[in-house]
GUKOLTI-988758 format. One record per atom (N, C-alpha, C, O): x, y, z. Coordinates in steps of 0.1 Angstrom, whole numbers. Layout:
// GUKOLTI-988758
c1	c2	c3
X	Y	Z
...
// end
This chain:
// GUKOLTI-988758
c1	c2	c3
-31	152	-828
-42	154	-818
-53	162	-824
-52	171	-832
-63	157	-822
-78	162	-829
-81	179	-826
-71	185	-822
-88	185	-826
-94	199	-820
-97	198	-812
-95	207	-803
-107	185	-809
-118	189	-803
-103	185	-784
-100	192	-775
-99	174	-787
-89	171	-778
-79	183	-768
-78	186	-756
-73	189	-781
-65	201	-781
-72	209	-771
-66	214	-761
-85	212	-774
-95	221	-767
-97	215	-749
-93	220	-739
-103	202	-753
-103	197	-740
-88	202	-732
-88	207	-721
-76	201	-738
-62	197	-725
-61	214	-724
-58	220	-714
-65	222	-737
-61	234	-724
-73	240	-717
-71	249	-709
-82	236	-718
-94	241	-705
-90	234	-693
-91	239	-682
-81	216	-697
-79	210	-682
-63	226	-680
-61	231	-669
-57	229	-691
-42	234	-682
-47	249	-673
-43	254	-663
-60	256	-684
-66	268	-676
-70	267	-665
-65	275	-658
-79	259	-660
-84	250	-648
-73	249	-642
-74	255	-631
-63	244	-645
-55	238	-631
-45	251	-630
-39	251	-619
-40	264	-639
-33	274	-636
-44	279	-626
-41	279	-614
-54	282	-628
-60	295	-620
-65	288	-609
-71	296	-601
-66	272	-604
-68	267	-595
-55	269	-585
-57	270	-573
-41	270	-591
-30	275	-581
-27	286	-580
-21	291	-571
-31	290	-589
-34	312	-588
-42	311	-574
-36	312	-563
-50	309	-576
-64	312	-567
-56	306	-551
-60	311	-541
-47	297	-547
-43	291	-535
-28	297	-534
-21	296	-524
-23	302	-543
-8	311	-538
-11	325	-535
-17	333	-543
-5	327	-522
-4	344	-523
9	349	-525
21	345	-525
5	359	-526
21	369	-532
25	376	-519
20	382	-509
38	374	-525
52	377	-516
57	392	-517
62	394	-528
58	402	-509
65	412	-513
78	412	-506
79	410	-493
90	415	-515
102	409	-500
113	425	-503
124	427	-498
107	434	-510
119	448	-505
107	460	-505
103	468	-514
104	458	-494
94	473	-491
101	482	-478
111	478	-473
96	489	-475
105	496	-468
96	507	-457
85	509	-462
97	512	-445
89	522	-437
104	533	-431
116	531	-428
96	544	-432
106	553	-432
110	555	-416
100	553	-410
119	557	-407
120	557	-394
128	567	-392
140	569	-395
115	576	-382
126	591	-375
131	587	-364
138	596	-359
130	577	-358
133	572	-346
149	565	-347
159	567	-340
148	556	-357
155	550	-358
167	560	-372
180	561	-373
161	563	-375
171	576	-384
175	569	-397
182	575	-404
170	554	-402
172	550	-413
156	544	-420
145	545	-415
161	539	-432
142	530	-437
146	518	-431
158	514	-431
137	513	-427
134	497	-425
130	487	-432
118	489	-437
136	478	-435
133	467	-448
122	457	-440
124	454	-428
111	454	-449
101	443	-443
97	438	-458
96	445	-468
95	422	-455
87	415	-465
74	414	-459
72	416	-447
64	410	-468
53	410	-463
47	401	-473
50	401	-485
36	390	-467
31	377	-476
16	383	-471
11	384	-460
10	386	-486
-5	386	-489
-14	373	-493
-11	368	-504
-23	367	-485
-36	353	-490
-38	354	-500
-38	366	-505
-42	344	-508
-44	346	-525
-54	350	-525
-59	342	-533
-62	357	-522
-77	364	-521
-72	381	-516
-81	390	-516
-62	382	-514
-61	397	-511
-64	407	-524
-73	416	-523
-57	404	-539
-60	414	-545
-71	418	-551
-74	429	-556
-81	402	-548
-98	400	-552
-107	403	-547
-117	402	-553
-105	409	-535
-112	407	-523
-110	424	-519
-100	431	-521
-124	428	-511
-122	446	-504
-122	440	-489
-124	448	-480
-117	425	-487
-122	425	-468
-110	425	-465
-101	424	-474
-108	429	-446
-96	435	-441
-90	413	-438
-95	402	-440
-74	420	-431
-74	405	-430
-66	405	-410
-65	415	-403
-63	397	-407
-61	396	-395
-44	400	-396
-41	402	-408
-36	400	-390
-20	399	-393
-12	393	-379
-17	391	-368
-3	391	-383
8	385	-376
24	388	-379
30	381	-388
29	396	-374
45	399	-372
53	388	-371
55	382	-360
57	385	-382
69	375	-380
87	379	-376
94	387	-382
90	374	-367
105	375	-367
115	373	-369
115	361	-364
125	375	-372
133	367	-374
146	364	-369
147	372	-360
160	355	-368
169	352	-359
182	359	-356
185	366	-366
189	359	-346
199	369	-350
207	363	-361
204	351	-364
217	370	-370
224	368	-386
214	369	-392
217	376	-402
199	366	-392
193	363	-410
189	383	-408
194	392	-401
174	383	-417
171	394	-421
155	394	-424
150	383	-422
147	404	-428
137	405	-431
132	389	-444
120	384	-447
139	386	-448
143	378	-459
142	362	-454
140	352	-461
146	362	-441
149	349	-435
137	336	-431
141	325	-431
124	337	-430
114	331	-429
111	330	-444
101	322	-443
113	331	-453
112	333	-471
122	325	-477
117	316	-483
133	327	-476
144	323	-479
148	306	-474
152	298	-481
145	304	-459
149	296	-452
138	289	-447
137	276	-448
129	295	-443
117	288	-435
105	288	-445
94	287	-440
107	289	-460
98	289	-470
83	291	-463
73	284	-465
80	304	-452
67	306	-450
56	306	-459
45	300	-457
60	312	-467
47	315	-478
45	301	-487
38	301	-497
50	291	-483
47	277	-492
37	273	-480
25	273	-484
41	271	-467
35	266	-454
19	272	-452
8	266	-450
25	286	-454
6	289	-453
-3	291	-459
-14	293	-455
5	292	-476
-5	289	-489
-12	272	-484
-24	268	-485
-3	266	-479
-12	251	-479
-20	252	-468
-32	249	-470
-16	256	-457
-22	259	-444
-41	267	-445
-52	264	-440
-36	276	-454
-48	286	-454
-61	275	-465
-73	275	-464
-50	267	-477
-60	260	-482
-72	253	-475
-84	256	-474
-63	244	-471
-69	238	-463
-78	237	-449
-85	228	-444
-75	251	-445
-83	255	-437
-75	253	-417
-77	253	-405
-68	251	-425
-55	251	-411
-54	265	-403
-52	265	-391
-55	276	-413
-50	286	-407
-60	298	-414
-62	296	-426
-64	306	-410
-74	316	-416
-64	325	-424
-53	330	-419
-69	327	-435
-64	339	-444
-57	349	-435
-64	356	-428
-47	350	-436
-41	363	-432
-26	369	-437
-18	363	-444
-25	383	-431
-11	388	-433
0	387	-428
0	389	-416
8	385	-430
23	380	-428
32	386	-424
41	379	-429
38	395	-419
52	413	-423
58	404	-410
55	399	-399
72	405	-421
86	400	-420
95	413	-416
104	414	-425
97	425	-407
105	433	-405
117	430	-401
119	422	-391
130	438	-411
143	441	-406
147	442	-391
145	453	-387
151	434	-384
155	440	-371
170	441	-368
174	446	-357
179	436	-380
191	436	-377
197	426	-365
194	414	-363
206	435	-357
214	423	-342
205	434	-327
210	436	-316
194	438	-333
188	451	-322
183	439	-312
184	445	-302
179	429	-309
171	424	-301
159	427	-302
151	420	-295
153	435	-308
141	439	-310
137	449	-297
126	452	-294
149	452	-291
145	461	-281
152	476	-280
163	475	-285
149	490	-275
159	497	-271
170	494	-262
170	492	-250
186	497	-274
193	497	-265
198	507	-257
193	518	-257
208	503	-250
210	510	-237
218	523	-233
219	529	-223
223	526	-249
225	539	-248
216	551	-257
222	561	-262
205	548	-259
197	555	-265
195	555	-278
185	561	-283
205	546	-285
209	550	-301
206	541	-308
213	537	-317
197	536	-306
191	523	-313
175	517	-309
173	506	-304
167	525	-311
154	522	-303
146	514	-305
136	516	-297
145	504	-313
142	494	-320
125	488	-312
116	482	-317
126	492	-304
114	487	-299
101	501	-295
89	499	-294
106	511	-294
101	525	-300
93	519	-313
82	513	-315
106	523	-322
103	521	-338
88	510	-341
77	513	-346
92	499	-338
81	489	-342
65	492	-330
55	486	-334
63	498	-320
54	503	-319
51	514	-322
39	515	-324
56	526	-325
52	542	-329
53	544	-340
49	556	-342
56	537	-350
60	537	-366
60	525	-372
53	527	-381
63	513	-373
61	503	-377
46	502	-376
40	510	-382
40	494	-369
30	488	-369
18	502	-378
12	500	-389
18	513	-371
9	522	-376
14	523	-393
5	523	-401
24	523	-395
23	523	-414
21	516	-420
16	518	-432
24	498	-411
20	481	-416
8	487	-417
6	493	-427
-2	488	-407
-15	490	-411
-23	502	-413
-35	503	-410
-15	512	-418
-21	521	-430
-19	514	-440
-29	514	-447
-8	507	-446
-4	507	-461
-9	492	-463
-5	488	-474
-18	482	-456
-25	471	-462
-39	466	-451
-41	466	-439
-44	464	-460
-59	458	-456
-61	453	-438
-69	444	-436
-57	456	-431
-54	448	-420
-67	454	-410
-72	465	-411
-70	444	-401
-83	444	-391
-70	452	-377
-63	443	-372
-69	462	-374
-58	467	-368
-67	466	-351
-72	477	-347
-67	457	-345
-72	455	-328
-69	445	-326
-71	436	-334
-62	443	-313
-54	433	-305
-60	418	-312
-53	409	-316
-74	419	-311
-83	404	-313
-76	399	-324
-76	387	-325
-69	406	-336
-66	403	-347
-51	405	-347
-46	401	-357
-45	408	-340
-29	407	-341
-23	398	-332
-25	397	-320
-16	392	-338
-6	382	-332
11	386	-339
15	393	-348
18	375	-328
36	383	-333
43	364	-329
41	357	-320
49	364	-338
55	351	-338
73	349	-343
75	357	-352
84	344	-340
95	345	-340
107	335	-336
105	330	-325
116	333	-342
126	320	-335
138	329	-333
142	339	-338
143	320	-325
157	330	-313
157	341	-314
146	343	-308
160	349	-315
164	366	-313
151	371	-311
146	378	-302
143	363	-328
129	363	-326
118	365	-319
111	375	-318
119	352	-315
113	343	-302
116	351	-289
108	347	-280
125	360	-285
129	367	-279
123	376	-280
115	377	-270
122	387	-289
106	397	-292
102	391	-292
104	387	-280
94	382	-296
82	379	-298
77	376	-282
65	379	-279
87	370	-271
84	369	-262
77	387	-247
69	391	-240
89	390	-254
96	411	-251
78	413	-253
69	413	-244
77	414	-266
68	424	-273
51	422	-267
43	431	-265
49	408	-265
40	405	-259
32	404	-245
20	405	-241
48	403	-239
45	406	-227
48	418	-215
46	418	-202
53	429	-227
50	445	-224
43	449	-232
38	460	-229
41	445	-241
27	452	-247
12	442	-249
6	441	-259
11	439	-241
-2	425	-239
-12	437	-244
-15	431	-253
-16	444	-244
-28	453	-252
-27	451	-265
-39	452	-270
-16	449	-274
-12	449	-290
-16	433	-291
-18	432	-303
-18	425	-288
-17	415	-288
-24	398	-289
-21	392	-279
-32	392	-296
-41	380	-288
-34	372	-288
-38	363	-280
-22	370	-294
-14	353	-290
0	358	-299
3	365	-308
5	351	-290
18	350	-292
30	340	-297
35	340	-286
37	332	-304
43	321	-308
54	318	-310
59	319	-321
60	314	-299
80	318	-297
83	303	-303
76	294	-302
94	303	-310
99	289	-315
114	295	-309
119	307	-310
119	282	-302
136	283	-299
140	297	-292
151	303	-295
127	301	-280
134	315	-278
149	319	-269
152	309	-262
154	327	-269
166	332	-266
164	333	-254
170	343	-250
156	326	-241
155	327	-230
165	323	-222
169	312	-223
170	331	-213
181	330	-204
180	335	-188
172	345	-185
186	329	-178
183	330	-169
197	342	-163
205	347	-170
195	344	-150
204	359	-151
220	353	-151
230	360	-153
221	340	-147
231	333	-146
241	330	-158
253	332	-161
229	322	-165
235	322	-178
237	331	-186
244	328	-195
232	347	-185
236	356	-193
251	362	-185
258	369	-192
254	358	-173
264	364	-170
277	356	-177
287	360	-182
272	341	-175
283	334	-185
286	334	-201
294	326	-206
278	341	-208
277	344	-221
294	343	-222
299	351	-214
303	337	-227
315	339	-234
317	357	-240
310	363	-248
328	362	-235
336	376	-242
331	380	-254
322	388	-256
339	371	-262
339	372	-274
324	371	-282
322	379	-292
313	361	-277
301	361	-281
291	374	-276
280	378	-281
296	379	-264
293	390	-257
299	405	-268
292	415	-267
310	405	-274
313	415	-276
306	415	-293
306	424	-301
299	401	-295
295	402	-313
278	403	-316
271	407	-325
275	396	-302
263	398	-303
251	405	-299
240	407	-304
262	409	-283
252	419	-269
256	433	-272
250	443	-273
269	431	-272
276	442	-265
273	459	-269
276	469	-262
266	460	-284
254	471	-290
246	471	-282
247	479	-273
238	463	-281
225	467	-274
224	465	-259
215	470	-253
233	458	-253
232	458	-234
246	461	-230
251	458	-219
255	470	-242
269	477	-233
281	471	-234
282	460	-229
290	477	-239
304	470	-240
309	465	-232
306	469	-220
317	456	-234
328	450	-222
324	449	-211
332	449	-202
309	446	-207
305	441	-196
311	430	-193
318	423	-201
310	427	-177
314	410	-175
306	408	-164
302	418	-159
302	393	-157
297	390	-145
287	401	-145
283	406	-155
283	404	-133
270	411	-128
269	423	-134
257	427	-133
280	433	-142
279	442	-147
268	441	-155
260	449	-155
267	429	-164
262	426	-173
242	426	-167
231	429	-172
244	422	-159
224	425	-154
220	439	-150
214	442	-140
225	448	-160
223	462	-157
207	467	-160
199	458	-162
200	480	-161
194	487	-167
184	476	-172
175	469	-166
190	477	-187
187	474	-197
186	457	-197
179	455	-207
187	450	-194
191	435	-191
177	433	-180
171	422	-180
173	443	-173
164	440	-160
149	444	-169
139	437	-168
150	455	-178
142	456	-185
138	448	-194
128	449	-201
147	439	-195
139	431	-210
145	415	-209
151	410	-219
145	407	-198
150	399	-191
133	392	-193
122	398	-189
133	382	-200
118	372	-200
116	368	-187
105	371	-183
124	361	-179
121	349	-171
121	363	-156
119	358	-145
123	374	-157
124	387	-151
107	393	-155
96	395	-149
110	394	-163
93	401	-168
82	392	-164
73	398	-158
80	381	-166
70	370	-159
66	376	-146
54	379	-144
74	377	-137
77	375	-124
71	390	-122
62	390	-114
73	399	-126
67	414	-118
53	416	-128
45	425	-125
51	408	-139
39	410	-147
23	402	-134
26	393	-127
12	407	-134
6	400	-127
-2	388	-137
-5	388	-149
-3	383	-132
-9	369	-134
-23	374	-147
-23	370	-158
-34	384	-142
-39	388	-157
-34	397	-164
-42	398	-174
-25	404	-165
-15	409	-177
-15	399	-183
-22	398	-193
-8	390	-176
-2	379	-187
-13	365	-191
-12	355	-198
-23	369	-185
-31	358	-191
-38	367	-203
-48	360	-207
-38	377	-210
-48	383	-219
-40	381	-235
-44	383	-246
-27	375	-231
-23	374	-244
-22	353	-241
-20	346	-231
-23	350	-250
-20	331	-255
-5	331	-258
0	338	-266
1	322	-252
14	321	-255
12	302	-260
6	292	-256
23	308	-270
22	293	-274
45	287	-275
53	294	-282
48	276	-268
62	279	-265
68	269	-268
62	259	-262
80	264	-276
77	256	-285
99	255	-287
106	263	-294
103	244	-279
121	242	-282
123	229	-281
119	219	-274
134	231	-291
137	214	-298
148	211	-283
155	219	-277
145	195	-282
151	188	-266
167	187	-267
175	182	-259
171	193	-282
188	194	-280
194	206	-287
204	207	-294
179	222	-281
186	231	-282
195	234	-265
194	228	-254
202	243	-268
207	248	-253
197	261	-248
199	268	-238
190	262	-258
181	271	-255
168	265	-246
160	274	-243
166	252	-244
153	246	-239
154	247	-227
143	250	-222
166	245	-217
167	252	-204
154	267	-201
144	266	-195
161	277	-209
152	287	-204
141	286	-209
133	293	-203
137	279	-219
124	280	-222
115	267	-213
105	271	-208
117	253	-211
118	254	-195
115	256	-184
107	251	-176
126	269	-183
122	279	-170
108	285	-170
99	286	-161
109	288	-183
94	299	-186
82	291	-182
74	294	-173
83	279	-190
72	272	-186
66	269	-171
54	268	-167
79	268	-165
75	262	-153
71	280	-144
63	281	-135
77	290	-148
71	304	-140
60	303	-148
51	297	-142
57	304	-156
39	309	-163
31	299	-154
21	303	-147
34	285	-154
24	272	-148
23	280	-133
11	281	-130
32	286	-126
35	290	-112
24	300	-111
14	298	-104
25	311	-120
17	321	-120
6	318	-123
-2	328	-124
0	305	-125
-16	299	-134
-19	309	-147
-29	315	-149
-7	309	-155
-10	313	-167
-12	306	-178
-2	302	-184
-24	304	-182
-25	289	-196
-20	293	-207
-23	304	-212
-10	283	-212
-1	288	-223
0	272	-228
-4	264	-219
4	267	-240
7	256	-251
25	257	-247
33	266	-250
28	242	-240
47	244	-241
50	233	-248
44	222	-246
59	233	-257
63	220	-265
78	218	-266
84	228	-271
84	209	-263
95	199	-264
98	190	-276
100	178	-275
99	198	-286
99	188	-298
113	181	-299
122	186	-293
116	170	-308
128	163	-310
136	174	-321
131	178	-332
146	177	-317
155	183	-326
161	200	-321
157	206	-311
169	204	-331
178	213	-330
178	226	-329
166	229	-327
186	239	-330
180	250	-331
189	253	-346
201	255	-347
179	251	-356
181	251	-370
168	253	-378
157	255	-372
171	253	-390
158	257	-398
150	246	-399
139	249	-398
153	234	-400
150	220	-403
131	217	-390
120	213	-392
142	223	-377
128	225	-364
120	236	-368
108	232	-368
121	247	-371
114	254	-376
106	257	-387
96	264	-387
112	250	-397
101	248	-409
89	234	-402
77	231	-405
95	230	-397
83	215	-390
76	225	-381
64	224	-381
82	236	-374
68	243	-361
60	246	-366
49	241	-364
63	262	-378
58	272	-381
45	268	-385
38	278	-382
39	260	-391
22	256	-393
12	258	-381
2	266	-381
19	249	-368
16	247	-357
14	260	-351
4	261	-343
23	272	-352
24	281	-343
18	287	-351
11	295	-344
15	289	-367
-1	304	-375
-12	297	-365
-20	301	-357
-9	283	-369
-25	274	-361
-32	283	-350
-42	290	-349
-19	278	-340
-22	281	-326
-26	298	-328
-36	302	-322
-18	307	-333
-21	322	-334
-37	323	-343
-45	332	-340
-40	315	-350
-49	316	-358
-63	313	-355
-72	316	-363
-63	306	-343
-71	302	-335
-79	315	-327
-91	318	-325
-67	320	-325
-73	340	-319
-83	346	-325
-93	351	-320
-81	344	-341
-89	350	-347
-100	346	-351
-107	352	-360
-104	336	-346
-118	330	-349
-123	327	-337
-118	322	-327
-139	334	-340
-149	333	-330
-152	318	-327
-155	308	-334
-148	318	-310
-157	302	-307
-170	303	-308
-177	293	-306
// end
């Protein structure tokens, strides 16, 4: 091979490294926020735009969540987010923004019911205020959004629609919505592995719509929220037609339509697996991403 050649192929391989430098952003996946509330650190990943370490401008963000079993790790790992919106953001699908992946464990993302797990304290009084001390972020409702599948999707539902001030849109995939019926028939055994921390041991039947269950009951919350509460945040709602979860989500749809609340509902083909969710998650920065830009 000549020089002059040699010369030519590595300006094309320089060129095409820093052309995928410049469209990947970087992943942080073991950072940590210290919690007096919660009495331990909290693990969060967090995905920066390829323009964050170049760049002095703030960026918009979005709380990602994740399902009961996985972990801060689980949109990364499984739902390859940061592939989706490196392409997303290329192309102009989705505006540059921040990503945080927080730990939530089997908490529901809410306080439970005997005091000792406050999970939903923590992520407004300490979470969020450290997310955005410790990165570039545009910190006002216009610019935050919270997005999430099952347990997820469940905060993501919780969080938005008791705190509609935190919030411009919201993006539930496959959420954990239940009606008070079906939470009373939750199975024992699935009751005692997956509730039973956060809404009370050995409940059964009606026991089980206690306190804590009335407080953080979606298709419950709808109903005593007024019609502009819940119109100031965008919901966007989104269950595959052979989860068993599409019942309550569903239901939602059809109380928000009741309430004349404009919201995006989708019925897509398929499962509650990662397979539906790596196909939403584009759709749902989209739809969140949309907040962030002036019409």
């Amino acid at each position: 091979m000549s020089t002059i050649k040699r010369i030519l192929l590595l300006c094309l391989l320089s060129i095409s490294v820093s052309a995928f430098a410049q469209t990947t952003g970087k992943v942080i996946e073991e950072q940590y926020v210290k919690s007096d509330i919660l009495n331990h650190n909290v693990k969060y990943a967090v995905y920066l735009p390829a323009d964050y370490e170049t760049s002095n401008r703030t960026y918009p963000v979005v709380y990602l969540l994740h399902g009961y079993g996985d972990d801060h790790t689980g949109w990364l790992q499984f739902g390859e987010v940061n592939r989706y919106a490196d392409k997303a953001i290329a192309d102009g699908t989705i505006p540059p923004m921040i990503i945080v992946m927080p730990d939530a464990g089997t908490s529901w993302y809410i306080n439970a019911y005997n005091g000792k797990q406050s999970y939903e304290d923590f992520f407004f009084k300490e979470f969020i205020p450290a997310i955005e001390n410790e990165f570039r972020i545009k910190g006002t409702k216009q610019y935050r959004g919270v997005a999430g599948l099952s347990m997820g999707g469940f905060g993501t539902l919780e969080y938005s629609i008791k705190h509609p001030d935190m919030f411009s849109a919201a993006a539930a995939l496959s959420a954990a919505v239940r009606t008070d019926e079906d939470f009373m028939a939750v199975t024992d055994e699935r009751w005692k592995e997956a509730y039973s921390k956060v809404f009370g041991p050995e409940l059964k039947g009606k026991e089980r719509l206690n306190a804590t269950w009335q407080a953080n009951s979606i298709l419950g919350l709808v109903q005593i929220k007024t019609t502009d509460e819940l119109k100031s945040v965008r919901y966007w709602i989104d269950c595959g037609d052979d989860d068993a979860l599409s019942k309550g989500n569903s239901l939602l749809h059809i109380a928000l339509t009741e309430k004349k609340v404009p919201h995006e509902f989708r019925i897509r083909d398929g499962a509650h697996n990662w397979t539906y969710w790596r196909t939403g998650i584009t759709d749902a920065l989209a739809f969140i991403g949309d907040s962030f830009r002036q019409k």
